[in-house]
N, C-alpha and C positions, 0 to 999 in steps of 0.2 A: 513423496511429498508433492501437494499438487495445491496451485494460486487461480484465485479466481482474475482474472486483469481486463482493463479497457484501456488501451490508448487512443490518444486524439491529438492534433496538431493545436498547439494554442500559441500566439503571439511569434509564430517562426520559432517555436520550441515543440520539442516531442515530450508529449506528461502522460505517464502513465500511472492509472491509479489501480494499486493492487491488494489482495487481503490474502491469507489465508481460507482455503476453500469453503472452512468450516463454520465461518463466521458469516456470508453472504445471507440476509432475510434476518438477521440480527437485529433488536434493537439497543443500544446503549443507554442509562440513563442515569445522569447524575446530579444533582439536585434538580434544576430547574434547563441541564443541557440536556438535549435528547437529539440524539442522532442513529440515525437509521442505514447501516450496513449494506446498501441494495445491490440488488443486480445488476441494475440501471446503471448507477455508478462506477462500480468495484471491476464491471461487465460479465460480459456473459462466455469469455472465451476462458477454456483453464486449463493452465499450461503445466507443465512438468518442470523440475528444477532447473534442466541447462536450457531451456526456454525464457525461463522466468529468468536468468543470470544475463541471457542476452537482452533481453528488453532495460533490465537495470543500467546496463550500461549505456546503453543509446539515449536513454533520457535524459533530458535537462530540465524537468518537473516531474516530480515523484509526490503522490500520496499515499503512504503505505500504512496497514493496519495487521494486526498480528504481531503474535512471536513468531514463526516461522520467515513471516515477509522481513519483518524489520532486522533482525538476525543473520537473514542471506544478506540484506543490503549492506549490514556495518563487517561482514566477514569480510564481504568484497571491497570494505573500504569509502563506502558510500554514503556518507551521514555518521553520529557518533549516537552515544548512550545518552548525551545529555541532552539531545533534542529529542529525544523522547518522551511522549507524554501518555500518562496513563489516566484512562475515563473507564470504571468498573473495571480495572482490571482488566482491560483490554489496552495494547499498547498502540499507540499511533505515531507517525514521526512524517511529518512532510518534508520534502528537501529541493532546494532550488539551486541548480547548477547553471545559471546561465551567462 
């Protein structure tokens, strides 16, 4: 299992936004919301599951997309089912620890 991620430093918080590998060059689009999966974004580094386990934990701004991403993060206890949202069947879930 392998996540695409970018972290950055924002506001004296560490946020890292992650997706599953598979979805990076995505576009989603649901009536009139259209949002685009980038590499830009998502980043360009892609890490392996006890990678991606440690970066979840250090953050305190999460943007995650997937099932694979969002699923590691509510195993570990990190966000719940019900702030997840789904756009085409794709699930999203942001989460703010700080």
């Amino acid at each position: 299992m392998q996540f695409s991620v970018r972290t950055s430093d924002y506001q004296k918080n560490t946020m890292v936004n992650m997706c599953d590998v598979e979805l990076i060059g995505k576009v989603v689009i649901d009536g009139k919301l259209k949002i685009h999966i980038s590499e830009n974004y998502y980043g360009k580094q892609i890490v392996d599951r006890n990678e991606a386990i440690s970066l979840l934990k250090s953050a305190s701004i999460m943007n995650l997309v997937g099932n694979d991403t969002i699923s590691l993060a509510i195993d570990l206890g990190i966000g719940s089912e019900s702030g997840v949202k789904i756009i085409s069947d794709i699930p999203f879930l942001i989460i703010f620890n700080t």
